[in-house]
N, C-alpha and C positions, 0 to 999 in steps of 0.2 A: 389738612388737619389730621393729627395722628386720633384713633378711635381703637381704644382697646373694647374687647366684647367680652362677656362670660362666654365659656366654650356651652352651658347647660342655656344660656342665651341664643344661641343660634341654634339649638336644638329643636329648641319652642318651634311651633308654628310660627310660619313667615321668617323664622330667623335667618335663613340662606336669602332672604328677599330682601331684605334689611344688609346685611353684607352687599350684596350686587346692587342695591338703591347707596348704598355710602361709597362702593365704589365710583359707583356713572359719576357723581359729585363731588368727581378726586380727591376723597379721603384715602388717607390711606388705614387700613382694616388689618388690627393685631389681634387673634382671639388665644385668649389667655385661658388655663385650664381654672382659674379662680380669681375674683377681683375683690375677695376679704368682702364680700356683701353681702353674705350668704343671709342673711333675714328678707331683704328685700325680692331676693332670688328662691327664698323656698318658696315666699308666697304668689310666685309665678311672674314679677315683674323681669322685663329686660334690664342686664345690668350694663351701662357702658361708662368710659373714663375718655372725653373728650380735652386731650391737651392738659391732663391732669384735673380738670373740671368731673366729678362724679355725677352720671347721669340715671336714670332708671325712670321707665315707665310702663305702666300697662300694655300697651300699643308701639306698635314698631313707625308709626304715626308722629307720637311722640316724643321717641327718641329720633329722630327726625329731627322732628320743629328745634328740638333743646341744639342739636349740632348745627344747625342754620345758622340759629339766634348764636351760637358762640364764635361763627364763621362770621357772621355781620360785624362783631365785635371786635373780632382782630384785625 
């Protein structure tokens, strides 16, 4: 599955961990210098676009679980 990132996403804390946990789980990992999210990203959430699906969460946890659930699905 394609996984676009904010580039101020991988900035965050854990964001380089989140890239190399989507990598082991052969995604393949685009970081974008912006994903038009930016409300959700000032207020410190992860922003990602999983196969066009818009994802964001607090925790790198999270965006996780949501790219699983959409990898189950396809």
């Amino acid at each position: 599955m394609r996984v676009e990132l904010c580039k101020k996403s991988i900035d965050r804390p854990e964001g380089q961990a989140l890239v190399a946990e989507l990598q082991d789980r052969d995604h393949t990992v685009v970081v974008k210098d912006c994903l038009n999210r930016c409300q959700g990203c000032n207020l410190g959430l992860y922003i990602a676009v999983a196969d066009g699906a818009p994802l964001s969460g607090k925790t790198t946890d999270k965006i996780l679980s949501a790219v699983d659930e959409l990898a189950e699905d396809a």
